[in-house]
N, C-alpha and C positions, 0 to 999 in steps of 0.2 A: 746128715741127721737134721729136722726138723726141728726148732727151736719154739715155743709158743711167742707169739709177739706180746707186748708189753701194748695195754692202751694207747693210744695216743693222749700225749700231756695237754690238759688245757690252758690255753694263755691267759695268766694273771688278768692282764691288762690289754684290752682289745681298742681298734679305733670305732668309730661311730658303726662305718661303713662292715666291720667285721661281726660287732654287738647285734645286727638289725640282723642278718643272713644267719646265724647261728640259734637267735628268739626267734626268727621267725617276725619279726616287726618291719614297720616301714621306717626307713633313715630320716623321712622328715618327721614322723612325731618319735623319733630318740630324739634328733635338734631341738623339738619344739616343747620337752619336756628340759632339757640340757637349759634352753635359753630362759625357762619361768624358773630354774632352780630346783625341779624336782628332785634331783641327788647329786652327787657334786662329781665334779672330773675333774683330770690331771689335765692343765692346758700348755703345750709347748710352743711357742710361737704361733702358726697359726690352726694346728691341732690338736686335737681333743681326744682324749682317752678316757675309759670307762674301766674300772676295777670290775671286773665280775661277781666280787661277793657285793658291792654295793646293788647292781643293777640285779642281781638275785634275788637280795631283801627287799627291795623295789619292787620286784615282782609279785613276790611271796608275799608281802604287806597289801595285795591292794590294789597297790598303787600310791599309799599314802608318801606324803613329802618326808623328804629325810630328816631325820632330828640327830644329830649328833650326840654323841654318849659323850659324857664329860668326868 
């Protein structure tokens, strides 16, 4: 019996190189937004992660810079 498959889940939190093939963007302007501080990432040693609700409102804004809700 055929079972319906379930979406495939999407990953919370992607690396640069996963965030740029998924938008459809080029990897050095993620970097080149990452390094002026356009929205903020997770940095683990020497990598860098991306939230996908942050780089979503990112997108969905614009483009504008991140402002932090307090």
């Amino acid at each position: 019996m055929n079972t319906p498959t379930e979406p495939a889940k999407q990953k919370v939190i992607m690396t640069i190189r996963e965030a740029a093939r998924e938008y459809a963007f080029p990897e050095f302007g993620l970097r080149g937004l990452i390094k002026t501080g356009a929205f903020p990432v997770i940095r683990c040693g020497t990598r860098c992660y991306i939230t996908r609700k942050v780089l979503e409102a990112y997108i969905e804004s614009g483009g504008e810079y991140y402002k932090p809700v307090r």
